[in-house]
C-alpha positions as CSV (number, residue, x, y, z in Angstrom):
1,X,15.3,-20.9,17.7
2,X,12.2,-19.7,16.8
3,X,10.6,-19.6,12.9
4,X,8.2,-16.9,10.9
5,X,6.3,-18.9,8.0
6,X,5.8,-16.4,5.6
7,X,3.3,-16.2,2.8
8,X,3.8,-15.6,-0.7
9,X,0.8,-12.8,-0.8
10,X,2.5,-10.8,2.3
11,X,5.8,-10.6,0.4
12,X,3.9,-9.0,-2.9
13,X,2.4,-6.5,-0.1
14,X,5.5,-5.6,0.5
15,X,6.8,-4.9,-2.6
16,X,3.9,-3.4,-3.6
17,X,4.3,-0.9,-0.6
18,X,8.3,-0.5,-2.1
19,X,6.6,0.7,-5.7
20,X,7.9,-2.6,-7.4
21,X,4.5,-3.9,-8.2
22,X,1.7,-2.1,-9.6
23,X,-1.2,-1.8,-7.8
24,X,-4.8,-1.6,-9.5
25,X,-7.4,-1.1,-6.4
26,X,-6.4,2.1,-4.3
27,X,-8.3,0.7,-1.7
28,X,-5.7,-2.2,-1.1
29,X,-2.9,0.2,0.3
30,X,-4.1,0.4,3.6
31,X,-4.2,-3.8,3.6
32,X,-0.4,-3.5,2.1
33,X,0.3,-1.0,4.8
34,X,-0.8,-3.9,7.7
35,X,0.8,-6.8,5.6
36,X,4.6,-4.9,6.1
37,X,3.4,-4.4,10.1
38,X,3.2,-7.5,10.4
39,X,6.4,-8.5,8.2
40,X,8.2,-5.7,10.2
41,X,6.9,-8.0,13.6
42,X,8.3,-11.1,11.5
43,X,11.7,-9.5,11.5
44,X,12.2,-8.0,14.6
45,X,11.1,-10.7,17.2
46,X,12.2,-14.2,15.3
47,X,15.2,-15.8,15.0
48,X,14.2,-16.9,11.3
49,X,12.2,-16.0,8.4
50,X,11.4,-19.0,6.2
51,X,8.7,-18.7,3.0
52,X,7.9,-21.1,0.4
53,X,9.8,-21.3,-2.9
54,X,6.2,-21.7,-4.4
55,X,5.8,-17.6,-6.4
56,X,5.3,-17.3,-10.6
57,X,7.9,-18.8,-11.8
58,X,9.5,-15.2,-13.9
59,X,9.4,-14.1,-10.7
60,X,11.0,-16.2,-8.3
61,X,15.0,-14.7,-8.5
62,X,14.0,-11.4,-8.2
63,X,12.0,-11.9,-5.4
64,X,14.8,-14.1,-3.8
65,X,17.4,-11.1,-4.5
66,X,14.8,-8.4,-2.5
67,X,14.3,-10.8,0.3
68,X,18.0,-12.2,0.7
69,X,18.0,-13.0,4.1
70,X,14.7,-15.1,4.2
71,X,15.0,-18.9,4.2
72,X,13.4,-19.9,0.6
73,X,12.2,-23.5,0.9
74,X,11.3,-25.7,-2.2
75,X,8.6,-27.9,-2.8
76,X,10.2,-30.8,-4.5
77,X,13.1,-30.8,-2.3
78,X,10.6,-31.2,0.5
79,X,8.3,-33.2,-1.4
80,X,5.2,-31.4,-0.2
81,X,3.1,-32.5,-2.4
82,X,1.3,-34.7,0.5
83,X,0.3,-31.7,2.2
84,X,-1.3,-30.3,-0.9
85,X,-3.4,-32.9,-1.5
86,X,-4.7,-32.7,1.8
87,X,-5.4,-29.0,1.5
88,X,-6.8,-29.9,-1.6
89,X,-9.4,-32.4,0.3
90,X,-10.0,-29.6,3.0
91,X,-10.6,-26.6,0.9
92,X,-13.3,-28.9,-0.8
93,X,-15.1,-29.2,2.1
94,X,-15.8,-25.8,1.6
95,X,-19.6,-25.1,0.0
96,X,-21.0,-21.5,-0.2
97,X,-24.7,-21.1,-0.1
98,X,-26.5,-18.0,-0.1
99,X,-29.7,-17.4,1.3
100,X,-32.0,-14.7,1.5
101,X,-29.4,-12.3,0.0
102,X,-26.6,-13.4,2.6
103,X,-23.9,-16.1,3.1
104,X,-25.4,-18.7,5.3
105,X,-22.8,-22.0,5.1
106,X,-20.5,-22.3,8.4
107,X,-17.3,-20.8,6.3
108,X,-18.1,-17.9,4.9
109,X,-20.1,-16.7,6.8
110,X,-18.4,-16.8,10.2
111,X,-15.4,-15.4,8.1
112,X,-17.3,-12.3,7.3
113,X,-18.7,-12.4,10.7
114,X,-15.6,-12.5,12.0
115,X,-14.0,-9.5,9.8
116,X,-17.3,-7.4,10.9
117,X,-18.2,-7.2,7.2
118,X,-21.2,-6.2,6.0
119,X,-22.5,-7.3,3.0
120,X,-26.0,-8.2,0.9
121,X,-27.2,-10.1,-2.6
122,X,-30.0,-8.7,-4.1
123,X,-31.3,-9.8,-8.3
124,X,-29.6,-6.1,-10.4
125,X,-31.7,-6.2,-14.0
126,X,-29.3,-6.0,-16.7
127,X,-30.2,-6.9,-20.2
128,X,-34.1,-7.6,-18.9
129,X,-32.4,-10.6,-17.1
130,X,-32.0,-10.7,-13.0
131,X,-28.2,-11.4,-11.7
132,X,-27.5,-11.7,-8.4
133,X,-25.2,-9.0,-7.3
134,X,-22.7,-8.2,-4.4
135,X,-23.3,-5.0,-2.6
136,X,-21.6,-3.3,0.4
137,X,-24.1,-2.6,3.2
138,X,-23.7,1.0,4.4
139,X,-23.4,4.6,3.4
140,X,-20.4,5.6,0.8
141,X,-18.5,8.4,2.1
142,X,-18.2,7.0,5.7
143,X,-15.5,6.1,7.7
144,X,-17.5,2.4,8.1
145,X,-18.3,2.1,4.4
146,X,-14.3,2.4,3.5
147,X,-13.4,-0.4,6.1
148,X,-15.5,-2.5,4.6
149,X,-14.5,-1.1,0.7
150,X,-10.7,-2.0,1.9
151,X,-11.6,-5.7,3.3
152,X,-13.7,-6.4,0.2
153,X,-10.9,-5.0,-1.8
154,X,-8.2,-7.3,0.2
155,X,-10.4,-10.6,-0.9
156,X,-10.3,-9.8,-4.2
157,X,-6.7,-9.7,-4.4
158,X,-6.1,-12.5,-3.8
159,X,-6.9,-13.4,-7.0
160,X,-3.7,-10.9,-8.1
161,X,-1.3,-13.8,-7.8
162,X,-3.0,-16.6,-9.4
163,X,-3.2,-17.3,-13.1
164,X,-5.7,-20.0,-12.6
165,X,-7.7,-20.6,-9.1
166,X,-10.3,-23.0,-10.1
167,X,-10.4,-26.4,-10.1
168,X,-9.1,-26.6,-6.3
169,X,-12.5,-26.6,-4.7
170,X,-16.1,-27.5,-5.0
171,X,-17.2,-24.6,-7.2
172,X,-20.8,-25.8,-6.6
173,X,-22.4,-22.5,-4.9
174,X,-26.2,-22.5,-3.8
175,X,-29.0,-20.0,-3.7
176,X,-31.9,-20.0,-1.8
177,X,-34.5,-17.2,-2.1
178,X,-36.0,-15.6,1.0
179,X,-38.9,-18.1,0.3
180,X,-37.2,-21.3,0.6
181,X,-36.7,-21.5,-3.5
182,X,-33.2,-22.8,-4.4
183,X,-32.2,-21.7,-7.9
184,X,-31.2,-24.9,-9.8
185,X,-28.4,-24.1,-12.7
186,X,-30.7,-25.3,-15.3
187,X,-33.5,-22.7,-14.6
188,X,-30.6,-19.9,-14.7
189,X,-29.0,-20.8,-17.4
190,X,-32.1,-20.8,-19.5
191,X,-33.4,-17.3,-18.1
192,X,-30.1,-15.7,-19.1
193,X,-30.9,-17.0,-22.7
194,X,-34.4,-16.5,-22.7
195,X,-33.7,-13.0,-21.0
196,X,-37.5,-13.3,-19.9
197,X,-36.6,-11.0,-16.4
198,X,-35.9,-14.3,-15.2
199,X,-33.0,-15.2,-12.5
200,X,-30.4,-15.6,-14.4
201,X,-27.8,-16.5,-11.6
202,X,-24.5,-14.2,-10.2
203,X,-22.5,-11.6,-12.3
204,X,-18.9,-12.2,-12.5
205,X,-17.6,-9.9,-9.9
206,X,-19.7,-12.5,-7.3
207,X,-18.1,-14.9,-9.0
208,X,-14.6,-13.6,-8.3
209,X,-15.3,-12.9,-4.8
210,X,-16.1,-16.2,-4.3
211,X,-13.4,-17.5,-5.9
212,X,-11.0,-15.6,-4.1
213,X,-12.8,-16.5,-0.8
214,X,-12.0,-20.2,-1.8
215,X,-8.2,-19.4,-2.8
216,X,-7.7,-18.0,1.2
217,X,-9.3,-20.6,2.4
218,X,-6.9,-22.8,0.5
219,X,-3.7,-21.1,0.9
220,X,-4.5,-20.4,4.6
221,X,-5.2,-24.1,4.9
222,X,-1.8,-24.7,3.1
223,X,0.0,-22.2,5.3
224,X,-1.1,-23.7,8.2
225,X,-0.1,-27.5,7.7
226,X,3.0,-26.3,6.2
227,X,4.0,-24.2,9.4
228,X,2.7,-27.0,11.8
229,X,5.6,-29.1,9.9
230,X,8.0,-26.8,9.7
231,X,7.6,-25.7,13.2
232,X,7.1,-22.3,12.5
233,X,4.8,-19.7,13.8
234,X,2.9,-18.6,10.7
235,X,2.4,-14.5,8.9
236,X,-0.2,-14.7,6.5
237,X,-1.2,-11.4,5.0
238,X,-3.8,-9.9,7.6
239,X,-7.2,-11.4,5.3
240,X,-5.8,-14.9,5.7
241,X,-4.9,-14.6,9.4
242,X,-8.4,-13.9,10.2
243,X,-9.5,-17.1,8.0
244,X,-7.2,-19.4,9.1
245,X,-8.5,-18.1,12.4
246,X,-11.8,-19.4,11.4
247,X,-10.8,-22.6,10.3
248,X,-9.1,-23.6,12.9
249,X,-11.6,-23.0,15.5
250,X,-13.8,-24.9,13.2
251,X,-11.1,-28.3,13.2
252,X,-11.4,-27.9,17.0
253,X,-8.3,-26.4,17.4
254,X,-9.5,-23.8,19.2
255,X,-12.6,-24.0,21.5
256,X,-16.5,-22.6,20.3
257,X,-16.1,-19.1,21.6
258,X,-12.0,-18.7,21.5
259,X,-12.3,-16.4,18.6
260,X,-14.7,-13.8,20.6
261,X,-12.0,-13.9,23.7
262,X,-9.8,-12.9,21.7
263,X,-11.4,-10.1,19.9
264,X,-12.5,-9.1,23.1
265,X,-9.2,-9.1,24.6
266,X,-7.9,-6.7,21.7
267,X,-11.2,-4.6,22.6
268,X,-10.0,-4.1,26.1
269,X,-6.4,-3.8,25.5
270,X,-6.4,-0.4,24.2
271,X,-4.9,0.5,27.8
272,X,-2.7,-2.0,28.9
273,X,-0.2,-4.0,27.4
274,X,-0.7,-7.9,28.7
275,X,-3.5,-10.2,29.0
276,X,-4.0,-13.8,29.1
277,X,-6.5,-16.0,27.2
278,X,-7.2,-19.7,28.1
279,X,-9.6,-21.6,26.1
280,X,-10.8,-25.2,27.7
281,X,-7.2,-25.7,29.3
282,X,-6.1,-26.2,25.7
283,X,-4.9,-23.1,24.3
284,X,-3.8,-19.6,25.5
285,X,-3.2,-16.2,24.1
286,X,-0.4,-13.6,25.1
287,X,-0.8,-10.5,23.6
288,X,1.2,-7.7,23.5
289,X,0.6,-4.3,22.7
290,X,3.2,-2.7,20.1
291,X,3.6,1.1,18.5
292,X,3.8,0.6,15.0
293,X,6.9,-0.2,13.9
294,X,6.5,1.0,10.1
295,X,5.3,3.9,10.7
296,X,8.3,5.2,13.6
297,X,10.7,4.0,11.0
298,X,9.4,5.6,7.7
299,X,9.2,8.9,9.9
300,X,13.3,8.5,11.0
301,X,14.4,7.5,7.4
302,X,12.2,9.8,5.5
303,X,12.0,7.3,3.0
304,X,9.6,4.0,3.5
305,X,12.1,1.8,1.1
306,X,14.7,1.8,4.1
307,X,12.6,0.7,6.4
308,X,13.1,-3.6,5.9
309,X,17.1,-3.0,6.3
310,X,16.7,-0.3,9.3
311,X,14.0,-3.0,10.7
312,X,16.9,-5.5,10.6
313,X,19.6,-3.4,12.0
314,X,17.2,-2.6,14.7
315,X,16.3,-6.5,15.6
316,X,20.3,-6.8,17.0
317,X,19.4,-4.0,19.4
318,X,19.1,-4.6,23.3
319,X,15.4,-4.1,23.1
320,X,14.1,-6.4,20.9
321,X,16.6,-9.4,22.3
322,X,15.1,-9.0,25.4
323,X,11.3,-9.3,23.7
324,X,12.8,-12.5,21.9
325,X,14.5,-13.9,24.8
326,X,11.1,-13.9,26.6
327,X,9.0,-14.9,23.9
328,X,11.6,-18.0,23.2
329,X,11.1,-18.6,27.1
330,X,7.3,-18.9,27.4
331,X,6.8,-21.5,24.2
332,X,10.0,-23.5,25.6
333,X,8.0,-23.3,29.2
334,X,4.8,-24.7,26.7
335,X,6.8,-27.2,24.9
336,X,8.4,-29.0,27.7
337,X,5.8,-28.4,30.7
338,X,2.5,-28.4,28.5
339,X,-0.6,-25.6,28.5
340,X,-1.5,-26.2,32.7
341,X,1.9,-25.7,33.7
342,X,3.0,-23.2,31.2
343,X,0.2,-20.8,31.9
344,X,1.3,-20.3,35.6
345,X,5.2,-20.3,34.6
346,X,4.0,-16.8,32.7
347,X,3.2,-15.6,35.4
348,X,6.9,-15.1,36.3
349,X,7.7,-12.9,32.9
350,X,4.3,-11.0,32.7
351,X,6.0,-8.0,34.9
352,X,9.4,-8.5,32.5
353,X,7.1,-8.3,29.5
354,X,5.0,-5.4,30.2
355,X,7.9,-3.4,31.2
356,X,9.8,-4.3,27.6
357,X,6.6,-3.6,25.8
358,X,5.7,-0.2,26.9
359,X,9.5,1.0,26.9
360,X,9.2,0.3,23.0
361,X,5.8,2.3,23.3
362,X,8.1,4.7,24.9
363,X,10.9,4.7,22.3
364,X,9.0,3.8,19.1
365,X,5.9,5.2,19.6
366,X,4.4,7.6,17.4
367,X,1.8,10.6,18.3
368,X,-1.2,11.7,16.4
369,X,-4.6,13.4,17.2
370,X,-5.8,10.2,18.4
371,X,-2.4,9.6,21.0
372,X,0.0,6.9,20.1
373,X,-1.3,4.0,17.8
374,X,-0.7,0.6,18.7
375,X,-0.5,-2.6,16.9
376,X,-1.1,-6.3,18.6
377,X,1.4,-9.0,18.3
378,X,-0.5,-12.3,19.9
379,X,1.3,-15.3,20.1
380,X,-1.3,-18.7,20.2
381,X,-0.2,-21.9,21.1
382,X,-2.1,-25.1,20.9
383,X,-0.7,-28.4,22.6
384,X,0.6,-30.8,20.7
385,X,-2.0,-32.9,21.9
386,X,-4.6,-31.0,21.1
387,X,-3.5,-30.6,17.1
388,X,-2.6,-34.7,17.0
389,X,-5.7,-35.7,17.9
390,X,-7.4,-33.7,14.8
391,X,-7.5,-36.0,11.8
392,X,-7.0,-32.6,9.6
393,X,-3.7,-32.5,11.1
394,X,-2.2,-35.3,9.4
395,X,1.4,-36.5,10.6
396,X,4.0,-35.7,8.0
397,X,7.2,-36.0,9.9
398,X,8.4,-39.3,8.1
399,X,7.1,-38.3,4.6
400,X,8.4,-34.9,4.8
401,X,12.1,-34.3,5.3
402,X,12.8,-31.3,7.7
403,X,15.5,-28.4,6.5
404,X,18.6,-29.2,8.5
405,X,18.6,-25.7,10.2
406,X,15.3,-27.2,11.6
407,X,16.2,-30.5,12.3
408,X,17.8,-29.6,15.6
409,X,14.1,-27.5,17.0
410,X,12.6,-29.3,19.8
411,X,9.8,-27.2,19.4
412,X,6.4,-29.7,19.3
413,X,3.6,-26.6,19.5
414,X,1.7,-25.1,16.2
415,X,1.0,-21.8,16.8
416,X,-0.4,-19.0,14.9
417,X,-0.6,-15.0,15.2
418,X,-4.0,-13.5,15.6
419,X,-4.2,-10.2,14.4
420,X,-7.5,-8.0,14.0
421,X,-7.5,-6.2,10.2
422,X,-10.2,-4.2,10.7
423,X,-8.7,-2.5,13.9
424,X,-5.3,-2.4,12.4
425,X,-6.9,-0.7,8.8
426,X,-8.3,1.8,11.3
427,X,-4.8,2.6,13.4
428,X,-2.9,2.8,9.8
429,X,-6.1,5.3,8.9
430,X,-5.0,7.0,12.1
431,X,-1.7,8.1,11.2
432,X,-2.6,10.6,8.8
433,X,0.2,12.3,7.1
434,X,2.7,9.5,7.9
435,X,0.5,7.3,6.3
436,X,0.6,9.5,3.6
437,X,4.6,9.2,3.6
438,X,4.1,5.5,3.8
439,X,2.2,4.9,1.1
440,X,4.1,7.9,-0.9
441,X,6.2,5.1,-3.1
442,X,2.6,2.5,-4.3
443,X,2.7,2.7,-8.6
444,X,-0.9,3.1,-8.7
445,X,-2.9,1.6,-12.2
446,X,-6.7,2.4,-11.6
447,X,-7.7,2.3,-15.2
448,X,-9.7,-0.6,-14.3
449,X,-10.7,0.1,-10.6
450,X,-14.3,0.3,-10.1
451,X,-15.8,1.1,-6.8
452,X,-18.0,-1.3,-4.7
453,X,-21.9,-1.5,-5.3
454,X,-23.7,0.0,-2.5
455,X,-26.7,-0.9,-0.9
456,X,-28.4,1.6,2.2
457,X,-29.4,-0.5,4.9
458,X,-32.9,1.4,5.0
459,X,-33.9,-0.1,1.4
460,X,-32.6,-3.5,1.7
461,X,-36.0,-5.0,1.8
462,X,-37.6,-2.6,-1.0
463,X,-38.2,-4.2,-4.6
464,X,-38.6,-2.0,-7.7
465,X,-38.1,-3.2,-11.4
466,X,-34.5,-2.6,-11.5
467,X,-33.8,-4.4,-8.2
468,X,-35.4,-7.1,-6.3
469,X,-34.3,-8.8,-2.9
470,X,-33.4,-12.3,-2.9
C-alpha cells in the first residue's frame, strides 16, 4: 500500500481555495491553486492520505470533519518528540548571511536559486536612519515581476499558521557590505538611536521573510523525517517541496547536480510524457506528465468546492488504478531489487505508463490559447542505503511506534515528490478564465496587503540619499 504525508500548510491551501479561510495577500491564490494540484495528485494515485495531528489547537475538529477520510496521526501517541528535536538541531544549522545586498550562505541562497527568484538588499532612509530593505528585482507589471511577487508572497505565509516561530533556529543573521564590512549588532543598534544616517540594520518585513525562510526549512525538515518513518511519500505545499529539495541534496541524499537534472528534465518534458533520471547509481526520477486535474474538474462541476469528493469518486475509476497499479510496481521493483536493478525493471512499464498518462491527457485535459496545460507528478526514490548512511537520518524505528495500518508496509525507500512552483504558477496563470472559476470561492481581506518593494535591475548599483547599495 502506498502512503501521501501530508502537510499542515497544504491543507489550509485548500481550504483557503474552498472560501473557509480568509486570505490576506491576493497574490497567494495562484500558490493555493498548485497546493490543491498537488492534494488532487495525493488523492488520486495513493492508496492513503496520512497528515499530522499537529494544527492550532481551536482548529483541529473542524479540520478533521472537512478532511474525513485522511489518516490524522498524533504526536504523543507516536511520541515524536525525538524527531523534533532533531529538526530542531538541523534547522539550526541554518545561518543566513547577506552580502553585498544578496543571500550568500549555502541555504538560502541555493533555495532562491533554485525557485529562480530574484531578489536584492539595498540601505532605504527612513527617519534619517539606513535599514536594510528587501526588494523584488524586475519590472512591476510584468508577467516575470508577478512570479516572483507570488513566490515571495508564498514565503511569507508561512508565517499564517504560526503564533510564535522563533526560538527554533539560530536567529543570528549577518551582513557584509560590498566592501568586506560586516555590520556588528552594536553599531546598528546605536545608529537607529542616534538616527545619525547611520545603518541601522533590517526593517521588519526582512525580518519576516527571514523568519519564514527558517519555519520552511524547519517544517520541511520535519516533514521529511516524519515521512521517512512513516514510510510515506511526502506533499508539502509546493514552497516546501522545492526546499526540502534543497536540503536534501545538501545531506547527500541526492548527488551535486541532481537538482539541475531534474529541472532540466521538466524543461524538456513539455512534449513527452516519460523520462528517467539517475543520479550516481543512487537515486532516480520518473516523471510523468499530467493535465491538471483541478482545473478539468472545477470546469465539469461548475463549482470548485466539489471538486475533493468528485476527485475521490474518480480515484476508484479504471484509469487511475491502473496509474497506481504501476506506480505500486516500480517502488516494490526498488524495494526488493535495489536502484541498479530497479532502473532496468522500468524499462518493462515505461510503454504501459506513457500510454496511461497521455490517455488521461486525452480524457482530462483541458484546452486554452496555449494548448493543453500539463502538470508533473515525479516520483524520487533514494535507497535505503543511501538515506542510512546520512547521520541526519537518524533511525527511529524502535523509539517510534508505527500506526498498525503501517505496520504490515515492507516498503524501506524515502522518497519525495519534486514539483517545479514557478512552472506550475505559470500553467495555473495559463488557464485563464477557469482559473478565474477556480479561484471564484477565496474570502479575500487585503486591508493590510501591501505590494512588494521594487528595485529595476538598471539602478541596482546607483546610490542617492534616499537609497544606497549595500
Amino acid at each position: 500500500m502506498s502512503y501521501a504525508l501530508i502537510d499542515n500548510a497544504s491543507l489550509t491551501a485548500v481550504q483557503r481555495v474552498m472560501g473557509q479561510i480568509t486570505v490576506q495577500n491576493p497574490d497567494t491564490i495562484n500558490g493555493d491553486l498548485v497546493a490543491l494540484e498537488n492534494f488532487l495528485h495525493a488523492i488520486l494515485f495513493y492508496d492513503k492520505l496520512i497528515c499530522i495531528d499537529n494544527y492550532k489547537p481551536e482548529h483541529v475538529q473542524t479540520r478533521k470533519n472537512i478532511f474525513n477520510f485522511i489518516e490524522f496521526l498524533s504526536p504523543k501517541d507516536f511520541d515524536l518528540k525525538a524527531l523534533e528535536t532533531k529538526t530542531i538541531s538541523e534547522a539550526k544549522n541554518v545561518r543566513p548571511e547577506i552580502r553585498g545586498g544578496e543571500f550568500v550562505d549555502n541555504d538560502f541562497r541555493e533555495f532562491l536559486n533554485l525557485l529562480k527568484m530574484n531578489m536584492i538588499c539595498t540601505w532605504d532612509l527612513r527617519s534619517s536612519v539606513y535599514y536594510l530593505t528587501m526588494k523584488m528585482l524586475g519590472e512591476p507589471n510584468t508577467q516575470e515581476f508577478q512570479k516572483y511577487s507570488e513566490i515571495s508572497s508564498a514565503i511569507f505565509n508561512e508565517l499564517s499558521d504560526v503564533n510564535e516561530t522563533r526560538g527554533r533556529w539560530n536567529k543570528d543573521i549577518t551582513l557584509i557590505g560590498s566592501d568586506g564590512h560586516i555590520h556588528s549588532q552594536e553599531e546598528m543598534r546605536r545608529a537607529a538611536i542616534e538616527k545619525n544616517r547611520g545603518f541601522g540594520g533590517t526593517t521588519r518585513a526582512l525580518d519576516m521573510f527571514i523568519a519564514s525562510l527558517n519555519w520552511i526549512s524547519y517544517k520541511s525538515i520535519y516533514y521529511s523525517l516524519a515521512a521517512k518513518h512513516f514510510k510515506a511519500d511526502t506533499f508539502l505545499h509546493p514552497i516546501r517541496h522545492a526546499y526540502q529539495i534543497h536540503w536534501m541534496r545538501k545531506t547527500g541524499a541526492y548527488g551535486h547536480d541532481f537538482t539541475a537534472k531534474l529541472v532540466e528534465s521538466l524543461s524538456k518534458n513539455l512534449s513527452t510524457s516519460i523520462s528517467e533520471v539517475i543520479d550516481n547509481g543512487r537515486t532516480a526520477a520518473i516523471s510523468i506528465e499530467l493535465p491538471i486535474f483541478s482545473a478539468w474538474l472545477t470546469a465539469q462541476t461548475g463549482n470548485v468546492s466539489q471538486i475533493i469528493q468528485s476527485a475521490r469518486d474518480l480515484r476508484d475509476t479504471h484509469d487511475f488504478q491502473e496509474i497506481r497499479e504501476l506506480l505500486r510496481k516500480i517502488r516494490i521493483s526498488y524495494d526488493e531489487s535495489g536502484i541498479a536493478r530497479a532502473n532496468k525493471s522500468i524499462e518493462k512499464w515505461k510503454k504501459e505508463i506513457d500510454k496511461a498518462a497521455k490517455n488521461l491527457k486525452r480524457q482530462y485535459g483541458i484546452n486554452t490559447d496555449q494548448g493543453i496545460q500539463g502538470s508533473f507528478l515525479i516520483k524520487v526514490y533514494n535507497s535505503i542505503a543511501a538515506v542510512k548512511s546520512l547521520p541526519q537520518f537518524p533511525e527511529f524505528n524502535f523509539k517510534i511506534p508505527l500506526p498498525e495500518f503501517i505496520q504490515a508496509n515492507n516498503s524501506s525507500c524515502f522518497s519525495n515528490l519534486y514539483k517545479n512552483i514557478t512552472g506550475e504558477l505559470t500553467a495555473v496563470e495559463r488557464l485563464g478564465s477557469l482559473r478565474d472559476m477556480m479561484a471564484s470561492k477565496f474570502r479575500i481581506d487585503s486591508t493590510c496587503y501591501l505590494a512588494p518593494k521594487t528595485e529595476s535591475p538598471r539602478f541596482r548599483n546607483y546610490a542617492s540619499d534616499w537609497k544606497l547599495p549595500m
